[in-house]
C-alpha positions as a Markdown table, in Angstrom:
| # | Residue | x | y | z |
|---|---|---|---|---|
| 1 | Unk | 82.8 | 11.8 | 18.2 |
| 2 | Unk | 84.2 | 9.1 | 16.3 |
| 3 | Unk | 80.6 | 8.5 | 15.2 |
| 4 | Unk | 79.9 | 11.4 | 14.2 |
| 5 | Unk | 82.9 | 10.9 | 11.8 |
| 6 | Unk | 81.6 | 7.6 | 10.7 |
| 7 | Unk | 78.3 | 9.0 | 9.6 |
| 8 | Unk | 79.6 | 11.3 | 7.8 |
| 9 | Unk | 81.9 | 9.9 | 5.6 |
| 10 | Unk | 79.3 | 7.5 | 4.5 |
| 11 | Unk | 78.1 | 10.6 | 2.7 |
| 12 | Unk | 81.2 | 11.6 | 0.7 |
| 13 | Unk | 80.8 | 9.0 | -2.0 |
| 14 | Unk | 77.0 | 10.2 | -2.5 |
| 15 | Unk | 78.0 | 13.7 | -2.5 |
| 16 | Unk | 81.1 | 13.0 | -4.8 |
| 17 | Unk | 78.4 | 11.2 | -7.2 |
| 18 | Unk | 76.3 | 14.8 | -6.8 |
| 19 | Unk | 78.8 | 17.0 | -7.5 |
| 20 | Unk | 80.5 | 14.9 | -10.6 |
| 21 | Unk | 77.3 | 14.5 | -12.4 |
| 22 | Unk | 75.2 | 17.4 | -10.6 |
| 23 | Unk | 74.9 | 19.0 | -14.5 |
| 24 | Unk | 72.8 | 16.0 | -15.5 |
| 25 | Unk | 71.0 | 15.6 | -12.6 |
| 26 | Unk | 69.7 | 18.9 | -12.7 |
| 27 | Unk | 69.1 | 18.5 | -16.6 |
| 28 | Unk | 66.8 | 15.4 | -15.7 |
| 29 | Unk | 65.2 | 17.3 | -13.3 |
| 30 | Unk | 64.3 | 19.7 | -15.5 |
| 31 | Unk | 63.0 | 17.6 | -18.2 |
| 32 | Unk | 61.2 | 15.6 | -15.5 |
| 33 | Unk | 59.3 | 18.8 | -14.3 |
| 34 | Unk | 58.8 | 19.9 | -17.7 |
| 35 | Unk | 57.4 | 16.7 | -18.7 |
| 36 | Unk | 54.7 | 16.8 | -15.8 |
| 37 | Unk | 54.0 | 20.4 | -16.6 |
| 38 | Unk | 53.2 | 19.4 | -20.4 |
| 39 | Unk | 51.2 | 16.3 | -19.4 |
| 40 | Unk | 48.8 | 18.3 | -16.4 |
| 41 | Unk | 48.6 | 21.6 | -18.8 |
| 42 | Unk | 47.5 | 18.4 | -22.0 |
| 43 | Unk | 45.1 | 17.1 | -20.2 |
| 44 | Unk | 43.5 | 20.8 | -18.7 |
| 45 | Unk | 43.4 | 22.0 | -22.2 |
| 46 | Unk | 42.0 | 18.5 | -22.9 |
| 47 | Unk | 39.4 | 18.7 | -20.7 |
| 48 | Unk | 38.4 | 22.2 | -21.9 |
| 49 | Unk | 38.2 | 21.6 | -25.4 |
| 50 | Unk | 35.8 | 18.9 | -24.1 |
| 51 | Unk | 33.9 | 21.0 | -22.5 |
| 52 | Unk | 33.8 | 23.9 | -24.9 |
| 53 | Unk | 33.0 | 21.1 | -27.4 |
| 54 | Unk | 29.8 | 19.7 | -26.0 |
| 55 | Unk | 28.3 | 23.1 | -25.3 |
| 56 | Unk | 28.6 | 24.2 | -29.3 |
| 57 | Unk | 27.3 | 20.2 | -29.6 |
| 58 | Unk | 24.7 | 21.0 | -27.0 |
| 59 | Unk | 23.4 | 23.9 | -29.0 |
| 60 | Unk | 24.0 | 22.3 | -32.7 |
| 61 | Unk | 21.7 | 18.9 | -31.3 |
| 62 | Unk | 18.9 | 21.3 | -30.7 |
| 63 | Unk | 19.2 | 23.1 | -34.1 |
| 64 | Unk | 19.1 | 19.7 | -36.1 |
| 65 | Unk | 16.2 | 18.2 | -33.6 |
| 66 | Unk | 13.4 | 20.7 | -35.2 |
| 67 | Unk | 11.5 | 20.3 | -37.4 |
| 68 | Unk | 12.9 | 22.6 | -40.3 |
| 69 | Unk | 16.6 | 23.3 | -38.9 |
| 70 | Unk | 18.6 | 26.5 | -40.1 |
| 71 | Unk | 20.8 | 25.1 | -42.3 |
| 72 | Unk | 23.3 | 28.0 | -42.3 |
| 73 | Unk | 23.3 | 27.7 | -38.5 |
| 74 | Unk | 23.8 | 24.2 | -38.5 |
| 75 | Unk | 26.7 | 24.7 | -40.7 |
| 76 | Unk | 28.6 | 27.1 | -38.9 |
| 77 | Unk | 28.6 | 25.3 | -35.8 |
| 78 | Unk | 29.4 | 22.4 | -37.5 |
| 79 | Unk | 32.4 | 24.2 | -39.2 |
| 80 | Unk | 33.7 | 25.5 | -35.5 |
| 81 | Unk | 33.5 | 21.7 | -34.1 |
| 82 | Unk | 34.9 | 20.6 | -37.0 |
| 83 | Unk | 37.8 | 23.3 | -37.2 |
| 84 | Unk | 38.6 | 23.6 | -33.2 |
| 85 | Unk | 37.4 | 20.3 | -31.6 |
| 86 | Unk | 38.3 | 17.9 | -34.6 |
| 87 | Unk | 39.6 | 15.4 | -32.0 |
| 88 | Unk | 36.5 | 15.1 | -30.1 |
| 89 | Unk | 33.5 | 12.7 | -30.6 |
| 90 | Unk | 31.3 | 15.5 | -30.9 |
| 91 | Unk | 32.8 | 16.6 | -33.6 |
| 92 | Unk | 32.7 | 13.3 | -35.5 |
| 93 | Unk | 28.8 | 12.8 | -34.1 |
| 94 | Unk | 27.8 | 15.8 | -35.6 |
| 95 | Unk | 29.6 | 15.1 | -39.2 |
| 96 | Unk | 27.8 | 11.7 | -38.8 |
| 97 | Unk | 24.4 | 13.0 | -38.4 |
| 98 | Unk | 24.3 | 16.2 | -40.6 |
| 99 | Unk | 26.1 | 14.0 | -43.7 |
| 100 | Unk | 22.9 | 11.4 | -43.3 |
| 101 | Unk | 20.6 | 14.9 | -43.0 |
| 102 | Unk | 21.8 | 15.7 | -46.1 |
| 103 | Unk | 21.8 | 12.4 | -48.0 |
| 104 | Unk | 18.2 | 11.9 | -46.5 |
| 105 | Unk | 16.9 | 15.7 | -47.7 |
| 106 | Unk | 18.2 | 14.1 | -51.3 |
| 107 | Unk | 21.0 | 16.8 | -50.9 |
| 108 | Unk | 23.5 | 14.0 | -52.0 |
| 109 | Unk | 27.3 | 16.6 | -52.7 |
| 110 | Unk | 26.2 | 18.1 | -49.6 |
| 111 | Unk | 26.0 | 14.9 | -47.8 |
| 112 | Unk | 29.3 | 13.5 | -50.1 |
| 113 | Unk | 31.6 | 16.6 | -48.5 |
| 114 | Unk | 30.5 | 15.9 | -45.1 |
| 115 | Unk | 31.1 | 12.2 | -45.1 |
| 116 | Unk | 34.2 | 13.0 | -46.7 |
| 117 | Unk | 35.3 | 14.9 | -44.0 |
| 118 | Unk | 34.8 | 12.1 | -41.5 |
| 119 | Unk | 36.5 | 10.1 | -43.2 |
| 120 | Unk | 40.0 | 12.1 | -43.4 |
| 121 | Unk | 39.1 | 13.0 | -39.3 |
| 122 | Unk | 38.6 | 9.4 | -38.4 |
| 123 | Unk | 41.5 | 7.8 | -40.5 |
| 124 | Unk | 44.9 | 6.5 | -39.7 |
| 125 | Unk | 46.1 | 4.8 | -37.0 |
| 126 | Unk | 44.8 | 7.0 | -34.0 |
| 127 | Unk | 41.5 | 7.6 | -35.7 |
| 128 | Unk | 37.8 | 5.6 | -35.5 |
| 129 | Unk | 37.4 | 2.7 | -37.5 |
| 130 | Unk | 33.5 | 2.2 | -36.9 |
| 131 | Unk | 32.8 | 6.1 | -37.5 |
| 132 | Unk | 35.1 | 5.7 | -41.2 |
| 133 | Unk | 33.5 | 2.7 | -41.7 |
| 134 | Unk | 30.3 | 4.1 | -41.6 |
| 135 | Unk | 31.5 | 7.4 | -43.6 |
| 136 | Unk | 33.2 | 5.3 | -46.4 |
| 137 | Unk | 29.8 | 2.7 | -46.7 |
| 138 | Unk | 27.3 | 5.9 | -46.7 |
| 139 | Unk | 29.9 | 7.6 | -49.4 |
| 140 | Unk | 29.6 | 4.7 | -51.5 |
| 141 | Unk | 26.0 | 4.2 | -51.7 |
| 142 | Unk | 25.8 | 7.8 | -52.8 |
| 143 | Unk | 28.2 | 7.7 | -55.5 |
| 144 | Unk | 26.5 | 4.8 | -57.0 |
| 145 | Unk | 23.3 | 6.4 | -57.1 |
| 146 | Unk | 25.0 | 9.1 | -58.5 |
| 147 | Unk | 26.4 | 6.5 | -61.2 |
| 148 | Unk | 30.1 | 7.4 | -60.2 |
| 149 | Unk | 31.0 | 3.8 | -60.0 |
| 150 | Unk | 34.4 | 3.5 | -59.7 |
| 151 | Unk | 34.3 | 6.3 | -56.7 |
| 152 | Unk | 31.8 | 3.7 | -55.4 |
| 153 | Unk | 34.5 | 0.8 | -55.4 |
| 154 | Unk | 37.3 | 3.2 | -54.0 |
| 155 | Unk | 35.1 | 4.1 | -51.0 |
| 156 | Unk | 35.1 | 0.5 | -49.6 |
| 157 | Unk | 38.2 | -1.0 | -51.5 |
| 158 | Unk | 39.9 | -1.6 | -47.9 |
| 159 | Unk | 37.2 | -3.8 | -47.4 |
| 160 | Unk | 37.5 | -6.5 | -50.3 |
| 161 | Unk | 38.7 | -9.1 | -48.2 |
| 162 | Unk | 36.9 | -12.1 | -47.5 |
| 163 | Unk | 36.5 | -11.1 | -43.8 |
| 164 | Unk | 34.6 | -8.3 | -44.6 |
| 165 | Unk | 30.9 | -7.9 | -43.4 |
| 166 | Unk | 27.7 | -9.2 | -46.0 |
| 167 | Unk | 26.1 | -6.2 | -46.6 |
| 168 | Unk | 29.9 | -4.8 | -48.2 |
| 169 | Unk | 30.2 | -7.4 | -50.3 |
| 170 | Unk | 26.3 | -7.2 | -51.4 |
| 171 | Unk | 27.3 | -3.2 | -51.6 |
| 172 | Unk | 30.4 | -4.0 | -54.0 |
| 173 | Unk | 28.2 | -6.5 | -55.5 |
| 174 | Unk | 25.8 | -3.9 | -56.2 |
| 175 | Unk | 28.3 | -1.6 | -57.8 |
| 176 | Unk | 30.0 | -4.4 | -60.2 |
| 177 | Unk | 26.7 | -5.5 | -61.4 |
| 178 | Unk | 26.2 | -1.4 | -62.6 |
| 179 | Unk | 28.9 | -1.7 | -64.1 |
| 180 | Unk | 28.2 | -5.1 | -66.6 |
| 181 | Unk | 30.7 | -7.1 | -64.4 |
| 182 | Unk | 27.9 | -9.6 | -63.4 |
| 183 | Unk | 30.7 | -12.5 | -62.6 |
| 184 | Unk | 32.3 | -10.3 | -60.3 |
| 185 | Unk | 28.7 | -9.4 | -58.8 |
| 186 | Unk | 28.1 | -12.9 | -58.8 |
| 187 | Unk | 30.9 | -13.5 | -56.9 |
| 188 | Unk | 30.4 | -11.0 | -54.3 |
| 189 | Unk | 26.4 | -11.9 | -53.5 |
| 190 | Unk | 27.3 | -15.5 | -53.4 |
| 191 | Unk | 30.1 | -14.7 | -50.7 |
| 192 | Unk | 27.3 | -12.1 | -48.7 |
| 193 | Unk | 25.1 | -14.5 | -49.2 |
| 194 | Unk | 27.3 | -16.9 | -46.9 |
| 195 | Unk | 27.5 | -14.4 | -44.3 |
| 196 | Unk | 24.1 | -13.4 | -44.0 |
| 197 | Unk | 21.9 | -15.9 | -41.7 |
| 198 | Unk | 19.0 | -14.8 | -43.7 |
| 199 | Unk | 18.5 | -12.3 | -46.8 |
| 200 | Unk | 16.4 | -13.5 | -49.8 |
| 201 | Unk | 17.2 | -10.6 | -51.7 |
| 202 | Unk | 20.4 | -11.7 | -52.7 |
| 203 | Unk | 19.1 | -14.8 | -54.1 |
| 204 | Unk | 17.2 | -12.3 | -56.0 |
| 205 | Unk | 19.9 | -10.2 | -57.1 |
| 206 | Unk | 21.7 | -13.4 | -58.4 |
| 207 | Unk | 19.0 | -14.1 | -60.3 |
| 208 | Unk | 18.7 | -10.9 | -62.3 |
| 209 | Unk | 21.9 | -11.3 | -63.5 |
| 210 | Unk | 21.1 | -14.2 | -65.2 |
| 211 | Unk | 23.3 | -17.3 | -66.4 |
């Protein structure tokens, strides 16, 4: 009997402990449960979206593989991935490849909007730098074709360090020797020219500038 008694007052302190702090218990609970709930229904709607995702892809891929797409299908489909699955790679696949469509069919403000749009979907912290690196080179090389210079620059102005790749400096380069600043654009081949293991054409495009 004695025990008996033993074992259970070993339990009073515990169930003290319950019943003196039994309103935040159950409130940690709570939050605990509704933590897990939000995190398994995340990742179901997750993995939907997904899904969902890479059967309007699935479609869109076949569309822009023939040989004279249906523009105004491909841009519907683009606009749903765009509008409902803007977090997947799909959607920023598809921005990719219809934006270089367009700039390759010489349809250059089509392509501009659409590169534009992976930009602003790819930046920021959570977003894809190789993707907006892409976007914002392809941007600029159609701006300064267009002759919108300074658009040019603002495209790849996060890039103007000296640890940048060649062919960005040969790009801004490009753009500052457009615009009559040929020291700049001397500048800016002589560092891509540093970088590169092997391009002649920027001793070239030194040359043209003259002395």
């Amino acid at each position: 009997m004695n025990e008996v008694y033993d074992n259970d007052m070993r339990f009073i302190p515990f169930l003290k402990f319950l019943d003196k702090h039994k309103s935040r218990l159950i409130s940690l609970l709570v939050i605990a449960i509704a933590v897990t709930a939000y995190f398994l229904i995340s990742a179901q709607i997750s993995k939907q979206n997904h899904e969902n995702a890479a059967e309007i892809y699935s479609e869109w891929l076949i569309e822009i593989s023939n040989e004279e797409p249906d523009l105004n299908k491909l841009e519907t489909m683009l606009e749903n991935l765009t509008k409902d699955f803007s977090k997947t790679g799909y959607a920023q696949v598809a921005l990719l490849t219809k934006a270089n469509l367009d700039a390759k069919e010489n349809r250059l403000n089509e392509a501009l909007v659409n590169f534009d749009k992976l930009i602003h979907l790819t930046d920021g912290f959570r977003g894809n730098d190789v993707f907006n690196k892409m976007a914002r080179v392809s941007a600029a090389r159609i701006e300064l074709a267009m002759g919108n210079f300074e658009d040019a620059l603002t495209m790849i102005e996060r890039y103007s360090s000296s640890e940048t790749n060649a062919y960005i400096h040969e790009l801004t380069g490009d753009i500052l020797a457009k615009q009559g600043k040929f020291d700049l654009a001397r500048n800016q081949y002589s560092t891509a020219s540093g970088k590169y293991s092997d391009q002649p054409s920027i001793s070239m495009k030194i040359a043209n500038l003259g002395t």
